[in-house]
C-alpha positions, 0 to 999 in steps of 0.5 A: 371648472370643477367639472373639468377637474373632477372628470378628466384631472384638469386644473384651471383658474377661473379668475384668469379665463374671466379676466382674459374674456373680459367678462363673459366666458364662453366655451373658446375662451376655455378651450384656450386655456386648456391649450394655454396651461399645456394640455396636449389636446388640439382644438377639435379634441377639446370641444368634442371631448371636454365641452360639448353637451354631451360630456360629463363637465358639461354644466346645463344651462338653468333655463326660463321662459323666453317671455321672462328672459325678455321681460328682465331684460327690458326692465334694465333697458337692454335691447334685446335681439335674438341670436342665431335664429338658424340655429333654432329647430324647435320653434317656427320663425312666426311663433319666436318673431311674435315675442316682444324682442327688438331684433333679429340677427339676420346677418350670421356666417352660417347663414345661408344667402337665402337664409339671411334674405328670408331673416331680413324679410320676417325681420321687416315684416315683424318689425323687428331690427335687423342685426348682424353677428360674427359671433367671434369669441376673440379667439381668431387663430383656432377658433373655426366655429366663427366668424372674425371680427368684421366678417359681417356687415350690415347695410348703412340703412341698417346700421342707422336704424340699430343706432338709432335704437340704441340712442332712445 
């Protein structure tokens, strides 16, 4: 939020974004509350100016190994899926299915049918769940870059099996 101020004079309150995402904010939610404090920038605007990487508020991400982000994650139990796999460019599908995660989301609205079918088909291979996401930020109205609640859907088989890892 301080970059935000500092660069383009916009003023936010974290507490009211946090409290509005329920407790994980993503770039939606501060889009929304720029509109909601009366900036006039439309959506788009926001994202291409304000939010993307290339922008000067722009935080970066501290990043670790991918093995250890796993590794913690799975010492407190989570179950562990990986998200958006599409959208990964630098990798090959075999060298990130070989990490000791639980899942794959295999069912994306950017995915392609022929994307989600090969997704579903490396997923099995490598014994990995298979998961479904919308990726929607609650945010339904101007929100184009995702999918709605219910948008996706897995099979019952599917589903079962995510059940029942949750449950173990």
């Amino acid at each position: 939020m301080e970059n935000l101020d500092t660069f383009f004079k916009i003023k936010l309150n974290y507490q009211t974004i946090l409290d509005e995402a329920q407790g994980v904010i993503a770039r939606p939610h501060i889009a929304k509350a720029i509109i909601d404090a009366g900036y006039k920038y439309d959506w788009k605007y926001i994202f291409d100016n304000f939010l993307s990487n290339d922008s000067p508020a722009y935080v970066h991400i501290k990043r670790i190994a991918t093995a250890d982000g796993i590794s913690i994650l799975k010492k407190v139990n989570a179950l562990v899926v990986l998200a958006h796999p599409v959208l990964i460019k630098k990798s090959s599908i075999d060298e990130i299915l070989s990490f000791d995660f639980d899942g794959i989301e295999a069912v994306y609205p950017v995915n392609t049918k022929k994307q989600k079918s090969f997704l579903k088909s490396k997923a099995k291979e490598y014994g990995k769940l298979i998961t479904a996401g919308s990726d929607f930020h609650g945010i339904s109205a101007a929100d184009t870059k995702h999918g709605l609640v219910g948008s996706v859907f897995l099979s019952n088989e599917e589903l079962n099996a995510f059940v029942n890892a949750l449950d173990s």
